[in-house]
C-alpha positions as CSV (number, residue, x, y, z in Angstrom):
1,X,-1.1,20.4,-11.1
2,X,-2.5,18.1,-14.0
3,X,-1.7,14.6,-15.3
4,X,-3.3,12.8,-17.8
5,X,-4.5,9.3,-17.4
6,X,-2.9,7.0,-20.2
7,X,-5.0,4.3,-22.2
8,X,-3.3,1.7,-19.9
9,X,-4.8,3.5,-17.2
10,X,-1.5,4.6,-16.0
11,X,-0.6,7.7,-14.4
12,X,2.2,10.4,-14.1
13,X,2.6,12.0,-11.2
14,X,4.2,15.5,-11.3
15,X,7.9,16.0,-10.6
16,X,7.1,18.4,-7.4
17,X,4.3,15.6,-5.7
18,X,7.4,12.7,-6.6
19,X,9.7,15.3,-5.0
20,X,8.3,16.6,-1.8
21,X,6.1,12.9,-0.8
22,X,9.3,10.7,-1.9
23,X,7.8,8.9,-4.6
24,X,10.0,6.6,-7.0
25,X,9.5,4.0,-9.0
26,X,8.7,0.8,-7.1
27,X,7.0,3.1,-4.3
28,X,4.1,1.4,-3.2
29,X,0.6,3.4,-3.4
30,X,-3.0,3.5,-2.1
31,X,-5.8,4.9,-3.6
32,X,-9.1,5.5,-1.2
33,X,-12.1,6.8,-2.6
34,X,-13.1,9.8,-0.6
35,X,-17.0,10.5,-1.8
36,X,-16.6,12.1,-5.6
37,X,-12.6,12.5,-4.7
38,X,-9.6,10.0,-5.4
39,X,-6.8,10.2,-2.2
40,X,-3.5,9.0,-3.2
41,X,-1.6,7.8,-0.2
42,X,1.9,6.6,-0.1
43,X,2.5,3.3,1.3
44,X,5.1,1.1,2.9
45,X,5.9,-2.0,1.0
46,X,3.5,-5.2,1.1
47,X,6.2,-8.5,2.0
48,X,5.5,-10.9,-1.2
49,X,5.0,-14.6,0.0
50,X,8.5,-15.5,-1.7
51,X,10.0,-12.4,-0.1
52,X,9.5,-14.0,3.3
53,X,10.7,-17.0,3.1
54,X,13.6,-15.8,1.1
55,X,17.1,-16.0,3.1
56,X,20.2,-18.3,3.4
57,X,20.0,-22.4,3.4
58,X,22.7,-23.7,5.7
59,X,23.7,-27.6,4.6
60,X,25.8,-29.8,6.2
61,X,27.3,-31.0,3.3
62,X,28.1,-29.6,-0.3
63,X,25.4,-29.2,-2.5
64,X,27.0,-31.5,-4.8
65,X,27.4,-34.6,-2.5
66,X,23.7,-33.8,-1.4
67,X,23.0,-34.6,-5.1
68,X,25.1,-37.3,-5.2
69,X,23.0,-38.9,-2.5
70,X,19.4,-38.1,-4.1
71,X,20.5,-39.0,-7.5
72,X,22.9,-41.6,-7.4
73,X,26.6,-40.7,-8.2
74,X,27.1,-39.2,-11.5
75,X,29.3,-41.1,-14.6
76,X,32.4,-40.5,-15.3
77,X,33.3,-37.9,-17.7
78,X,34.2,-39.5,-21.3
79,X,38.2,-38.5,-21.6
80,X,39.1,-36.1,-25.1
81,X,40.6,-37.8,-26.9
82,X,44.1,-36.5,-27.8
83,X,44.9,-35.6,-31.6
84,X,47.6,-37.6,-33.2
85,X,50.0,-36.6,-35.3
86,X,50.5,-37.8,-39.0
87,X,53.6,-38.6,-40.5
């Protein structure tokens, strides 16, 4: 098998390597240099720093109250005014 490496340095890995090892986009890769040889190993994802401390916030009150309290309470929505007819 052959691939070609693009002027972005990026790579395409035949259909039959992505079939058999599982490889789709988004799967992480290693590369370890082996003497004069290049291994490519597939890897498990790497946790980002956002991934983990990414879940659900739980509040006591509604987001809106909470803001209400930090910011001071919001003003009062100007009323539309209605369109009057002309005789």
């Amino acid at each position: 098998m052959k691939s070609t490496i693009s002027s972005k340095g990026q790579l395409t890995v035949p259909i039959e390597l992505r079939d058999r090892f599982g490889l789709a986009a988004g799967t992480v890769v290693h590369f370890e240099i082996l003497d004069d040889a290049v291994l490519m190993r597939k890897g498990a994802p790497e946790d980002h720093p956002v991934d983990r401390l990414f879940g659900r916030l739980t509040l006591e009150k509604p987001v809106d109250e909470i803001l209400d309290e930090m910011r001071g309470p919001r003003p009062a929505r100007p009323r539309k005014k209605r369109a009057t007819r002309r005789q």
